[in-house]
N, C-alpha and C positions, 0 to 999 in steps of 0.2 A: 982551335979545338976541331976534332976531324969531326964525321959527321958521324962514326961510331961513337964516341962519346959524348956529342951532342943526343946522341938518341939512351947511352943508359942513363942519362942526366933526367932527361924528362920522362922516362919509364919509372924510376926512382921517387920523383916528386910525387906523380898519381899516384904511386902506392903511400906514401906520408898521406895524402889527401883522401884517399878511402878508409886509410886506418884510425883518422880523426874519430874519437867519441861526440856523438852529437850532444849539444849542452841540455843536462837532466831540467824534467819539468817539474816544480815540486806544487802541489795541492795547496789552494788557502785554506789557513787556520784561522778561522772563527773565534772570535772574543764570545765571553760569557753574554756579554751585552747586545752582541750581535743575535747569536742564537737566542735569546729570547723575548717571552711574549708576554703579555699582559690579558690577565683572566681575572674576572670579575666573581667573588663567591656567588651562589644563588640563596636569596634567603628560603625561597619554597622550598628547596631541598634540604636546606641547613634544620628546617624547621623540622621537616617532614624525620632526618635523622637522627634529632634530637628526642624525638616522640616517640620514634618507633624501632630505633637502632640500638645495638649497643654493640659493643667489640672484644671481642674473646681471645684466649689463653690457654692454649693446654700445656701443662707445666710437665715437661715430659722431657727426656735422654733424644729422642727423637723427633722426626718429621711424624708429626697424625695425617694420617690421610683424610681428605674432606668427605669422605663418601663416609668413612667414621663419625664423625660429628652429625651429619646429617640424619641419620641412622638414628644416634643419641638423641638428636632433636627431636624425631619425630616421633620416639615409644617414649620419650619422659615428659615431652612437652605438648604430645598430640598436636602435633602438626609441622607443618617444613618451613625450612631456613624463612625467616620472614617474621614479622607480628603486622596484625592489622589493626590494634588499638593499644592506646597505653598501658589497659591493665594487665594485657599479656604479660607485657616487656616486661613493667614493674613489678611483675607475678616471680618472671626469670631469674631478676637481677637481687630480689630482695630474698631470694632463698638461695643465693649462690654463695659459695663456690659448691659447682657440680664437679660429679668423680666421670670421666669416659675414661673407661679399660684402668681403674685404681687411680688414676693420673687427674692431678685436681686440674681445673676446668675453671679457672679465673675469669670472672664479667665485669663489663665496667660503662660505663655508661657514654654514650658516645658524643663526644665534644671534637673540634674543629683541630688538625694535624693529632690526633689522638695518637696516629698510627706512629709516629716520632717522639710520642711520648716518655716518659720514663716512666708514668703512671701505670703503664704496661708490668711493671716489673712490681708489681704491690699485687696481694692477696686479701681479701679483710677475711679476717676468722673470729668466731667466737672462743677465748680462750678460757679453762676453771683453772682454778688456783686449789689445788689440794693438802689439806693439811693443813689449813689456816686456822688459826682460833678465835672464834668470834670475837675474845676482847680488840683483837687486830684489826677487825672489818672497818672496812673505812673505805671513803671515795679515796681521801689521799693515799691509802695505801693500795687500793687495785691499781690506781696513777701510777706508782712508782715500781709495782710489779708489773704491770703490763708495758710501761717505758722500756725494759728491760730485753722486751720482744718488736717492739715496734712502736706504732703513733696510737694511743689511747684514743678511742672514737668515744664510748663509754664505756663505766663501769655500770652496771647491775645492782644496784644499791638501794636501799630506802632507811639512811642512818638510823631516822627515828621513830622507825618498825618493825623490832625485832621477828616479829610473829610472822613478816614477811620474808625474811631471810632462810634461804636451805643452810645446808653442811659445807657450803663452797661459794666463797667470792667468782665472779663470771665479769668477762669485759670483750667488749665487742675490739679487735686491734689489727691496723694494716700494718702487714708483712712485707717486708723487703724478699722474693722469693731468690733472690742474689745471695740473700746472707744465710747462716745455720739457722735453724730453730734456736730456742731458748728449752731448754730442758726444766731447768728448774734451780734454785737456790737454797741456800742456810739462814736464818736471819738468830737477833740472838733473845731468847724470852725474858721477859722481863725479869725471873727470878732467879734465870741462870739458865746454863744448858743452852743446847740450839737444836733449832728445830727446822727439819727441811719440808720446802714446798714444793710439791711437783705442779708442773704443769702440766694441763692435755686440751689440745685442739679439738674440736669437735669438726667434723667433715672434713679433716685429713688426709690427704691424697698420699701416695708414695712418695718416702721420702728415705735418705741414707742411714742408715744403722753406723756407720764410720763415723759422718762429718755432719750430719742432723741437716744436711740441703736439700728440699721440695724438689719431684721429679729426678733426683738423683736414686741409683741404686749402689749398694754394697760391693755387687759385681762391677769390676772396670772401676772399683773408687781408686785412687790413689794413695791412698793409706795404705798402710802395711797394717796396720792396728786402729782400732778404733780410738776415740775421743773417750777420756777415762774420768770419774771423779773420786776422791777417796772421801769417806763415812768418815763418823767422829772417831772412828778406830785404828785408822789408818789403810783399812782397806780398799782395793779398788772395784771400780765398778765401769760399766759403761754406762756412757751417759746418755747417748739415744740410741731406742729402741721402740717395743710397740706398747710399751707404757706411757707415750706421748700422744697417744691414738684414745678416744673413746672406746673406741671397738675393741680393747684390750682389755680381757682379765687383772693385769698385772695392774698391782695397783700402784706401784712406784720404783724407783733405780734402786735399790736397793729390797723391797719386798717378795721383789720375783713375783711366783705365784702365789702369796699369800693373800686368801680373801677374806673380806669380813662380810659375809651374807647374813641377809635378815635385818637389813639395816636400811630406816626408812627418815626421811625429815620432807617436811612441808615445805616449798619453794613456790611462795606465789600461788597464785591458782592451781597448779598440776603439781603432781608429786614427783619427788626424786627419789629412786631407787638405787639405792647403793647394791652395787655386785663387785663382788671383784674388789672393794675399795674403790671403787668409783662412783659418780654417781652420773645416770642416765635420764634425761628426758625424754619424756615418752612422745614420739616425733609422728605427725598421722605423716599420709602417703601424701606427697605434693605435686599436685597434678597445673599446670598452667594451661590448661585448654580455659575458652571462650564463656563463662559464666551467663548463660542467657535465662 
């Protein structure tokens, strides 16, 4: 070999040997059990949260901003994010569910991974039964109509005192806010004919006219048409509306605006006032500031 070709020979190789990619470094992957640590709860604190904490919900289409809530806490509850004694807390929670900006405002009581919870997605409300007939009143049957909406906490009842009873069955019921309302049903009377019973929530937050879902609106629902029932006539009707609300005139899916005023019955200590076909507890203003 001349020594011309000895030289493109070795000119050649250097360039293979610069052109070599150098071998990739790749990063360790950490197992689960690598990366982690072992923490120990604190009871002082678990205590301290239990006492004085609880953990909220605003059942809303959107993101609430915190400066809202805070806001909220401080003109209805007189005072900021925080309690400094039990009975605030228990002031909060045993008058809850609160409305911020129409949008119900679910409380719960604060336990250990709460935050993971599904307990999160429960409401309790107090529900009335309208249009029931006293011969009907029953634990077992507010049981069996408030099943219908959710988990029966109780019924409002005193079987064997009539003179204590209003115009309306009442039952204290946790809500799945995942699922529809319950509007109301038909059941069959005893001597024939059927007779419907509406329901209506009391402290009701926004909720869909379409598909009866808490924190949902009508606007951007998916429906093209609402949720419909037909009468014993064959007519239709929609089935929710702001007849599912206290704060509604109407007094049932079918009544519209039909009222029957001037109509009074005894419930308990205080009275109920029927307007509208409904009937309303007279609620004072509930203030959870510091009782000294």
């Amino acid at each position: 070999m001349s020594n011309g070709e000895e030289s493109s020979t070795a000119l050649y190789s250097l360039r293979l040997l610069v052109n070599v990619p150098p071998a990739s470094l790749k990063g360790k992957c950490f197992t689960c059990v690598e990366a982690s640590i072992s923490l120990v709860p604190c009871a002082t604190s678990q205590k301290a949260l239990s006492s004085l904490c609880l953990h909220g919900k605003v059942v809303a289409p959107m993101l609430v901003d915190a400066d809202a809530i805070i806001e909220f806490v401080t003109k209805h509850w007189q005072k900021k994010i925080g309690f400094e004694c039990v009975e605030d807390r228990d002031c909060a929670l045993q008058n809850a569910p609160w409305l911020i900006r129409g949008y119900t405002f679910a409380l719960h009581a604060w336990v250990p991974s709460i935050e993971s919870s599904s307990s999160l997605n429960v409401v309790r409300l107090w529900v009335q039964f309208h249009n029931h007939p006293h011969e009907y009143f029953s634990i077992a049957n507010g049981n069996l109509l408030g099943g219908r909406i959710g988990d029966v906490i109780q019924v409002e009842l005193d079987e064997e005192k009539p003179a204590t009873w209003g115009i309306l069955l009442r039952a204290s019921i946790d809500i799945n806010i995942q699922n529809p309302l319950v509007s109301c049903c038909f059941f069959d009377l005893l001597f024939g004919g059927k007779r419907w019973i509406q329901f209506k929530y009391e402290k009701i937050g926004i909720f869909c006219y379409n598909f009866g879902r808490l924190g949902h609106q009508r606007r951007g629902c998916s429906l093209s048409s609402p949720v419909s029932v037909e009468n014993v006539h064959g007519s239709t009707h929609p089935l929710f509306g702001p007849w599912l609300s206290m704060a509604s005139r109407f007094h049932d899916v079918f009544s519209g605006g039909k009222t029957q005023a001037g109509l009074f019955a005894r419930g308990g200590s205080s009275f109920v006032v029927v307007n509208g076909g409904e009937a309303v507890r007279p609620m004072a203003n509930v203030s959870c500031a510091s009782k000294k």
